[in-house]
Every structure is written in structure tokens, then in C-alpha cells.
N, C-alpha and C positions, 0 to 999 in steps of 0.2 A: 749670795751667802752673807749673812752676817757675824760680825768679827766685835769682840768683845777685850780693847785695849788696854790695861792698868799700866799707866804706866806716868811718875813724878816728876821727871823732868819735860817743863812745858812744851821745850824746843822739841824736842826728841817727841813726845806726842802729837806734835802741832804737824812736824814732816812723816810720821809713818803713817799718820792719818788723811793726810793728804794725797799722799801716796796711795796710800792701797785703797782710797775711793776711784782714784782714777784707774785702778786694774780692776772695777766695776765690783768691790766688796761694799757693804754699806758698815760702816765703823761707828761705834760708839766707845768713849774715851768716861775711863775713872782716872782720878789723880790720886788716889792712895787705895791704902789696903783695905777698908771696912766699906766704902764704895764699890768698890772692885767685887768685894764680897756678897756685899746686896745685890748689887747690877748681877752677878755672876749665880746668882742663887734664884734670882725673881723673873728673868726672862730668858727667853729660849735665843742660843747661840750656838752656830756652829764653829766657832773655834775660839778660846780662849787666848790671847797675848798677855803674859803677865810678868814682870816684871819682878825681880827679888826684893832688892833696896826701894821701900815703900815707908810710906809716913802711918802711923797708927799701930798696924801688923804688915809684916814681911810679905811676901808672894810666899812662901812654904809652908806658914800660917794659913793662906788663903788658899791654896793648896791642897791645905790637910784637909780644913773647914769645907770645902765645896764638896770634896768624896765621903767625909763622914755624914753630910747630908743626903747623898744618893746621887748628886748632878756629877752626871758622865761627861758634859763637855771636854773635846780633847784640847789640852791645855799644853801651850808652847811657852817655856821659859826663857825671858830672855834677859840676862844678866852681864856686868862685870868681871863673877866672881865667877871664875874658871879655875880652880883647886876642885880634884877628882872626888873630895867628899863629898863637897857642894851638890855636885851635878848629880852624885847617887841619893844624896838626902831629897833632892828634888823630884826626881825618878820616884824613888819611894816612897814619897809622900802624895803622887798620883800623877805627878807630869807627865806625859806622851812625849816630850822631845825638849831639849833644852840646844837655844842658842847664846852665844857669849858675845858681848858688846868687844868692840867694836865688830860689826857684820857688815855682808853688802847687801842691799837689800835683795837682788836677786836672789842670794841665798833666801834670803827670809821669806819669799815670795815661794820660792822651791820646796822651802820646811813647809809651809803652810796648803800649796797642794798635796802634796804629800799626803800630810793626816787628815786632809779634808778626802781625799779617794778611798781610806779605810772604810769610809762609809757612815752610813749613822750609829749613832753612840746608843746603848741600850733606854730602851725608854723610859723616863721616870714614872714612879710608882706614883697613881692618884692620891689627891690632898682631899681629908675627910675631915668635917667637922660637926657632929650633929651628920642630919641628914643632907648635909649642903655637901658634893663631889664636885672634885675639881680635875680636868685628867690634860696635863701638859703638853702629852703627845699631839691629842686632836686637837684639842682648846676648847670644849666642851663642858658647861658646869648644868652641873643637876639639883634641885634644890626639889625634897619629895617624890621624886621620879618625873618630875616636870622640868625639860630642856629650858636653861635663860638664857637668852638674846644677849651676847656685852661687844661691847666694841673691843679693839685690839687693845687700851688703854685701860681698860674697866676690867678684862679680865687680866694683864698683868697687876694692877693695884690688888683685884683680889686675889691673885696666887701670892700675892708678897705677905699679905696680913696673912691668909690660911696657912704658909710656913710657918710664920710666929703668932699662933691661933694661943690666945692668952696673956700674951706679951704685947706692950707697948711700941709701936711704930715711930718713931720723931719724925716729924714732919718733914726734916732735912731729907734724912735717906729716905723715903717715901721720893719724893720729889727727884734725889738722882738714881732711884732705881727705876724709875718708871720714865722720866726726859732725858734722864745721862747728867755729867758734872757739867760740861760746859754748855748746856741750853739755859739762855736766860729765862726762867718758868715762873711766873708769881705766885704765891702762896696762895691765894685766891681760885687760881687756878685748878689748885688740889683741892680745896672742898668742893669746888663744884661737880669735879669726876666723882668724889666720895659721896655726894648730894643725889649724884646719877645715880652711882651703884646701888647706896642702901635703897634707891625706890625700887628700883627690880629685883632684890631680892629681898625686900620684907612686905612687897606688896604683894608676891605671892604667898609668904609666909605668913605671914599676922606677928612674927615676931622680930627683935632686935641684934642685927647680928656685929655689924659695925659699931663700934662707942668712940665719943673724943674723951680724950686725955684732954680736959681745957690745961694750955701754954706746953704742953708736950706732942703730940698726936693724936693716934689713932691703936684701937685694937678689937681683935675680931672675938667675939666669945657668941654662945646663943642664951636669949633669954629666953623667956615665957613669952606666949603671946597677951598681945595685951586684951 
């Protein structure tokens, strides 16, 4: 199972991650809240740990943001701030469970089978661009009616640009949504995935689907063939 951590205090993520690798989860760690929200948006997770008190935007923020996009990840809150409004704004803003700091982690371990046995979360609806499909569930992209080959790393870059299909990617978040915050990943390293991708998918097209932003990013639109 993999487990999707946001969480600002380094200690505090350095042991829950620790931890729940050795109860055989695979974890990946954001330190703030627009990471949190990339990583939380661009790859498939079976369970959300997110954090309130976050740098940039809050976890309720991140929260709102991941269910007004469609991602059904079930999300466990876990906070300081135990006052009963808190916990229902969180609730209602799409949480599945909230736990309050200090915890043990047994508990935490407890919450977390828990809504991991409700089962799977509904599927998300395929990402369409042009005639380029993308469908989350299976990991399956279509480009014309012709199935493309991507690696596990080539189709999360492309599900992250086809979410923000017109909008500019910074190469930052690009790089912790697709390695996580704390992998040391060169920047280098991103063009060359991005190098992969656009051959497979404009070599079957004839056209341009990935563009740089020279000193910003990346972003997906379709062009003409050339």
C-alpha cells in the first residue's frame, strides 16, 4: 500500500515514515501544503496523511482542493488542533478521519487499516486532451486510438501536465510530484523523462504536445502537426 505523508515538522516525518515503512507501507513525504497537493493530485495513493499546520496552504485547503478536483483518496487528518469546529470543518471539507497530535502510533496504524478495508475509493474520471486519453484507474494512455507504452514515471509526469493541460508546470513541483520532496533528483534528470515522453507521444502524432516555459517549466497544450 502506498501512503501519501504531508507533513512540516521534519522530526515528526522523518519517525512516522520510518515507521510505517517498517509495517511494510511504501511512504512518500511532502513538507508543505502545495507539494502535498501536487504529489496528492498527480499520483495514485491509497491513503492520504495530511497534516493541518502546513507552510504555503493549510491541510483544509488541501483538503478542499484535492475533492474539488475529483481525487477520492481517503484522507486522515492529523493535527494539534482538537476544538470540535476544527475537526468538522475538516470532515466537511472531505477528510475520512481525523486524528489529534499527540497520538500513539498504534492508534495511527489502527485509523489507517481501518479506511484502507473500506475498500477502493471511486475511480477517477479519464484526463482528455485533444485526442490524447489518459485513464488513472488502469494507467493506460491513448493517443488516436493507439495504446502508448510509458513507464510508471512518464505516465505520472504525463497525468500531472494533462491535470494543468494549458497551465504552466515549474519545474520544482514537477520534480516533487513525480520523486517526492525529500529525493535528491537533478534537474537534468526531468528533461530527460520529458525528452522520453514527448518522443512517444508526438512520434506517433506528428504533432506538439509538451512545450518548455524556458526558466519556468513545462506545459501540455496540442499543436498542429508540423
Amino acid at each position: 500500500m502506498r501512503l501519501l505523508l504531508v507533513e512540516d515538522e521534519r522530526r515528526m516525518a522523518e519517525l512516522l515514515h520510518q515507521g510505517l515503512e517498517e509495517e511494510g507501507y511504501r511512504v512518500t513525504v511532502a513538507m508543505d501544503g502545495h507539494s502535498g497537493l501536487g504529489m496528492g493530485r498527480s499520483s495514485e495513493f491509497d491513503l492520504i496523511l495530511l497534516d493541518v499546520m502546513l507552510p504555503g496552504i493549510d491541510g483544509f485547503e488541501v483538503a478542499r482542493r484535492l475533492r474539488r478536483h475529483g481525487i477520492r483518496t481517503p484522507v486522515l487528518m492529523l493535527t494539534a488542533r482538537d476544538a470540535a469546529p476544527d475537526i468538522v470543518r475538516g470532515l466537511d471539507l472531505g477528510a475520512d478521519d481525523y486524528l489529534t497530535k499527540p497520538f500513539s502510533f498504534e492508534v495511527l496504524l489502527a485509523r489507517i487499516r481501518a479506511l484502507l478495508r473500506r475498500g477502493p475509493a471511486p475511480q477517477p474520471a479519464r484526463l482528455q486532451a485533444g485526442d490524447l486519453h489518459l485513464d488513472p484507474a488502469t494507467h493506460e494512455v491513448f493517443l488516436g486510438g493507439r495504446k502508448l507504452s510509458l513507464t510508471r514515471t512518464e505516465f505520472i509526469l504525463l497525468e500531472f501536465l494533462m491535470r494543468r493541460a494549458g497551465q504552466v508546470a515549474p519545474r520544482d513541483t514537477l520534480i516533487e510530484a513525480v520523486w517526492g520532496h525529500a529525493r535528491d533528483i537533478e534537474s537534468n534528470t526531468l528533461d530527460a523523462f520529458i525528452r522520453r515522453l514527448r518522443t512517444k507521444v508526438e512520434d506517433v502524432s506528428g504533432r506538439r504536445w509538451i512545450h518548455t516555459v524556458r526558466g519556468v517549466g513545462y506545459t501540455l497544450r496540442e499543436d498542429a502537426a508540423e
